[in-house]
Each structure stands twice: as C-alpha cells, then as structure tokens.
N, C-alpha and C positions, 0 to 999 in steps of 0.2 A: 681775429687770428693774428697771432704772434710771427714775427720774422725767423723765429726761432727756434730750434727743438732739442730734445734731449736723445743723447744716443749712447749705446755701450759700445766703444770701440777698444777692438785690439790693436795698440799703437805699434808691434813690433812681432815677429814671429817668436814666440814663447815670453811673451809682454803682460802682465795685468788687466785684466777689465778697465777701462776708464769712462766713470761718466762725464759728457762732456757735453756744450752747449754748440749745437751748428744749427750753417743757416739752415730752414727749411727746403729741401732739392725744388727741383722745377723739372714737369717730367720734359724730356725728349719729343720729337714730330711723334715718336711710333711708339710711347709710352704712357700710362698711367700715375698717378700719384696716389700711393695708400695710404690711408690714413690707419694706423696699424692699431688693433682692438688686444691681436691677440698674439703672440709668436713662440713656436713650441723651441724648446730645445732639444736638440740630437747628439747623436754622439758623433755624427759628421763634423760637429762643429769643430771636434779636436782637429780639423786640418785646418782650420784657421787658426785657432789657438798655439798648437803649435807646431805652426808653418810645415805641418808637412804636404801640403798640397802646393802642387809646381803652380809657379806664376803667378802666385796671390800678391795685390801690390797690398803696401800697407803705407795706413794707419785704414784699417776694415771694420767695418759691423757687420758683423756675422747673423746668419738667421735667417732658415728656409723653409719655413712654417707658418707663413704667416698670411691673417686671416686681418680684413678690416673692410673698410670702407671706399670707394675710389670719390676722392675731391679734388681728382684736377685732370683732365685729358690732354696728352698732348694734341698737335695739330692737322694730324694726321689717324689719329683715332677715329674710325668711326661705330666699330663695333660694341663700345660701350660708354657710361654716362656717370657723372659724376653722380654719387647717394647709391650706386648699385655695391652689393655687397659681393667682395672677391676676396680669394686666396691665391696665391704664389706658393710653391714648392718646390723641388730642389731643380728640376728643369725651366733653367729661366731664361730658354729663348733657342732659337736654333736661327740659321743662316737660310734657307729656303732654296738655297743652289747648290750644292753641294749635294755629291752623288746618292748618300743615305737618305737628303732632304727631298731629294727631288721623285725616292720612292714611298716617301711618305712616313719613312723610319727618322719621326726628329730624335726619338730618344741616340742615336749613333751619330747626329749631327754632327764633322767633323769640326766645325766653329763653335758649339753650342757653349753659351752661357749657362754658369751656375749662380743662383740668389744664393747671396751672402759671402760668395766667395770670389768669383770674378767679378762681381758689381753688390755691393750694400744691401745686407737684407734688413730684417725685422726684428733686432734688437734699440729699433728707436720707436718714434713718436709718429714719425715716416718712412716711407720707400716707395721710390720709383723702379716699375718693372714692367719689360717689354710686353707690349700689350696681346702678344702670341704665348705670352706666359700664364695668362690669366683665367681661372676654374671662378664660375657663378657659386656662391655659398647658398642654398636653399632658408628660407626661414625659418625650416622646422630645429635648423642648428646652429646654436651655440659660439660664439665665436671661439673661446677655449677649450672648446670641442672639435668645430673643426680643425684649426689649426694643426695638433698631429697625424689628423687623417690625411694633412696633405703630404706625406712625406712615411712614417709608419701605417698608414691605412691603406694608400697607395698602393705602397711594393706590395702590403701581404691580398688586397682586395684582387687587384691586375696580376699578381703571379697563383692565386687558381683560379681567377675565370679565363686565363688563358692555357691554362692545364687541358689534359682530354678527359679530367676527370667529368660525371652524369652525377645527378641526382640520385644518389640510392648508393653511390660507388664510397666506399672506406677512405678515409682523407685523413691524415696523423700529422698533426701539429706539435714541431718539437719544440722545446719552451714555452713558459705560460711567463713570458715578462714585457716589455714594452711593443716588441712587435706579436708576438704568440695570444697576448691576451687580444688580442683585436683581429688574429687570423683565427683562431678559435670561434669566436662571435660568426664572421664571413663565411666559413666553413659550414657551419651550422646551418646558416639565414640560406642559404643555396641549395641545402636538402640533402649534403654528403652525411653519410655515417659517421661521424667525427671523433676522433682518437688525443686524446692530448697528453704527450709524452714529456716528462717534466724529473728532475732530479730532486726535486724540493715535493715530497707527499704533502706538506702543511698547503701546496695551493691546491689538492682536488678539490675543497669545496668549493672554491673562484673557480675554477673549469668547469666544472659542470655547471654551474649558475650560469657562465659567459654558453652553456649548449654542447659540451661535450659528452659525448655517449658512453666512453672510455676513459679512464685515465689509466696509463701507464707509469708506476715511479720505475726512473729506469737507474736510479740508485740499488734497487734490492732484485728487479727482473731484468731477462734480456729483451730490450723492446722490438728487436727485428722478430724473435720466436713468438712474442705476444701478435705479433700484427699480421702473423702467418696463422697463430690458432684463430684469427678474428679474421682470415680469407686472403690475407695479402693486400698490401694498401696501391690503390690505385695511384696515388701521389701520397707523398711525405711533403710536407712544407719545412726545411728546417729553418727557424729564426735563433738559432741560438749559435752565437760565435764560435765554435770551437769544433776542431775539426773530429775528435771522439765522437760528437754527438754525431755528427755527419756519417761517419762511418760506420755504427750501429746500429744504425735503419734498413741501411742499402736491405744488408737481408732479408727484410720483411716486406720488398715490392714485390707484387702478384703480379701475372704477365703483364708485360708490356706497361708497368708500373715506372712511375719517375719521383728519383730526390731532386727537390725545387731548392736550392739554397738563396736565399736572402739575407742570411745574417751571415757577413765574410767571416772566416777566422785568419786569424795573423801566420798560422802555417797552410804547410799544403796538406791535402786531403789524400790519405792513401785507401784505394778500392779493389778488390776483389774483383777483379775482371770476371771471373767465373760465375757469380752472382747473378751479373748482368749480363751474360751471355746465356743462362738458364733461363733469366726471366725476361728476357728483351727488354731490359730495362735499361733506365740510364741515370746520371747525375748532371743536373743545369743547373745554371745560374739566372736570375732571375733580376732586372733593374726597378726602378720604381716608375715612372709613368711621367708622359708628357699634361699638357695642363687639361685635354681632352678627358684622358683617364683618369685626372683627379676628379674633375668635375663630374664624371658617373661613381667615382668614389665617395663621394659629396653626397650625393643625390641617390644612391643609395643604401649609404649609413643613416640617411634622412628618414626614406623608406622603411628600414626595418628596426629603427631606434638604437643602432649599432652607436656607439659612442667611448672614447676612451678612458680611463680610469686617469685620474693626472693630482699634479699640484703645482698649485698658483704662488706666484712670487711677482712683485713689483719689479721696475728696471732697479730700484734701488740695491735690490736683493740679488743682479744677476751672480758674483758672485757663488752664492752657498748655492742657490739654484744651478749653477751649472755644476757646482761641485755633488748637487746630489743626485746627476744625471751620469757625470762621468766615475762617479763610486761605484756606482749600481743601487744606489741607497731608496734610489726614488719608484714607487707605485703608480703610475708605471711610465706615465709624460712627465713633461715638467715644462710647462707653460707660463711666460713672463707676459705679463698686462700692463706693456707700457704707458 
C-alpha cells in the first residue's frame, strides 16, 4: 500500500473538478477508514460544487454514496473490523447530546455531520467516516449497487415504510427517474397497489417491469382524477422536483391519504386546503435516513433483488459523470469506481 491516493476535489465554491494526489487520511479514535469500491453521484452534490451549502470549507471531495471496504479502525472502534464491507450516506454522524440525539432522532441532530460536505466523501480511493455513520453491505450486493441505495434508496425505501400505508393500500409514485425508479420497485416488493405517475409515456414499459400495476402519463390525464377512479391513494410518494407535479396529486388522496415529498422543488408548493380538509389528508416532507435505516435499506434491496439502474465512470471521468447527473441525462445513478 501506497502513502498515497487519488481524489476529485473541489478546490473553490464554483471551482472545477481537480484530480489530485493526497496522502492517504488516518481515521480518528471514533472512525473508520474506507477503502472506497464504489461512490454514487447526487445531485446534492451541487452544494458543494457550487457552494451553495453554508459552511463548507474548501478544497472538498464531495461524495455521499459511498460503498467499499473498511481497512483501518480507529482506536476507539469497537463495533467493527477491518475487510468488513460498509457504506456511508448522506448522514455522517450526529453528536449523541443534543436534545433531538438524546430522543433518538439523529436524523434532526442539531451538530450532525454530512459525508462529503462537512468532512471528505467518496470521490477518492479513500475516506474516513465516523463509525456511527456506518450501514453493513450484505453480500448479496454489488458495490455499484449499493452505493445509490445509500442515499436514493434510502429516502424513497424509509419515507413508505414509515407511511400508514398496508399491504393492499394504492401507493402512486410520481416520477420514474433516479429516485421513482427505485421507489416504484420498494412500493411494489411491500405489497401496495402501485401507481407510477410519470410525464414521459416512453417509461411505462420500465414501470411496470420495476412492478407497477398503473401507469399514469400525466402529460395527457389528470393524475389526481385517475387515482380517485382507482379508490384514492393511500400515499403518493412524489420524487420528482417540481412543485406542479406536487400539486396534481393532492386531489387524488383517499381519506386520511398523504403527499410524501422527497424530491424538493426550488419553489413553494401551492395547495388546496379544501382538498385536505375533505380527505384528512396532508402534504410532508420526508429526509433520508440515518446509517440504521440504510442498513435495513441495504438488506432489504438484498432481500428482494431491488437494485438501481446506473452508469459507471472512473475518477478519471468525474467530470462528464457529474455533468450527466446534473443534465438529467443519466439512467438513472451515475456511479464513479474509483
């Protein structure tokens, strides 16, 4: 083993990719060392790219996706072993005293650490990550598999199984694109009636192979009328940015029905209070998961052979790689194999 490794840093807020030669980290008392296999790209990453997330110091490697190997414990580790196979995701650490910690809600930590962006993710060869960060990978997956599970699998896995939606209940998933193809699959594997509402007709035959019962193009119908001829949806999941899509659904909650938003959109979301006063319904918001919840997102995409649709690029390549995540160009990860 080399002193040394390769990593994509952003040297500036709205700066270039730079590959560059650093030493290899050394984890901390209360840390891991990863040897990194696999690291998805997000579109979170645009807050490091360019700097719009407060407080980010720089020169950064971004990257909270990431799936590999642990070869080095700190000295204070006891819960895990060098050769055991872990991923990191975008919650990378909380504080354990603080009033959210101390109820058990690390995702609201008010210290909480983010991988990649308050401390170095997994656009290198390595990364060190607080060992309260760390989800077991199962064997049965993939490292360029799991990797965007830890982060798109997550939010969409953890915001319906924490829905009141049953096995049998109507479940409409809005978007079939990097988070929708994978809450589609989840939806399905759980035993909901699954609805996949989508403005691009050219993806039903991907929806219904990913397990969808329905597809709605909601370019040509109204998808709140369709999900009312089809009973009223017990939950909508919307994963799709924008806040039209968000507001086309409400209608079509059946009582006591909820819109799950996961994909933010850059404006505000205007609602029909009457809607959701008729159907007791409501619209939330939904985060993605601490490393617990990844780790049963792990282990159960394992379980049901749930896996993401992606494409592979070297560090060499981060570049067009990120550029074909932040286009929308890419089907539907885009995962770099440093």
């Amino acid at each position: 083993m080399t002193d040394t490794m390769r990593a994509a840093v952003v040297p500036e807020a709205g700066g270039e990719f730079e590959i560059v030669d650093r030493a290899i980290p050394e984890p901390g008392p209360n840390e891991v060392r990863i040897a990194v296999e696999a690291c998805g790209i997000c579109h979170s990453d645009a807050f490091v790219k360019e700097g719009t997330y407060p407080d980010v110091s720089y020169p950064r490697v971004p990257g909270h996706e990431i799936a590999g190997r642990i070869d080095a414990v700190g000295d204070d580790v006891s819960a895990w072993e060098s050769g055991e196979r872990v991923g990191a995701g975008w919650h990378g650490g909380h504080c354990f005293t603080c009033d959210p910690c101390r109820r058990g809600q690390f995702l609201q930590c008010e210290n909480a650490e983010v991988t990649g962006l308050t401390f170095d993710g997994g656009y290198a060869e390595y990364a060190t990550v607080p060992a309260e960060a760390l989800a077991a990978i199962p064997d049965g997956l993939d490292a360029v598999d799991a990797a965007p599970l830890l982060c798109a699998g997550v939010t969409t896995y953890n915001a319906l199984r924490n829905s009141d939606a049953q096995p049998g209940d109507l479940v409409a998933v809005v978007g079939v694109g990097g988070l929708g193809h994978l809450g589609v699959q989840y939806a399905h594997a759980a035993g909901y009636e699954t609805v996949a509402i989508s403005r691009s007709p050219d993806k039903e035959p991907l929806a219904r192979d990913l397990g969808a019962d329905h597809f709605v193009n909601a370019a040509e119908s109204d998808p709140a009328a369709r999900l009312q001829e089809l009973g009223g949806a017990s939950v909508v999941l919307s994963t799709a940015p924008a806040s039209d899509a968000i507001e086309s659904v409400v209608g079509g909650l059946g009582i006591d029905g909820s819109v799950v938003v996961v994909g933010v959109p850059g404006e505000p979301v205007s609602v029909d209070v009457q809607d959701l006063v008729g159907s007791l319904g409501a619209v939330e918001g939904w985060g993605s998961g601490h490393a617990r919840d990844s780790q049963d997102t792990l282990e159960f995409s394992a379980l049901r052979e749930i896996t993401p649709e992606i494409e592979t690029y070297g560090l060499d390549e981060v570049d067009a790689a990120y550029d074909r995540m932040i286009d929308n160009e890419a089907r539907f990860r885009v995962v770099l194999e440093p």
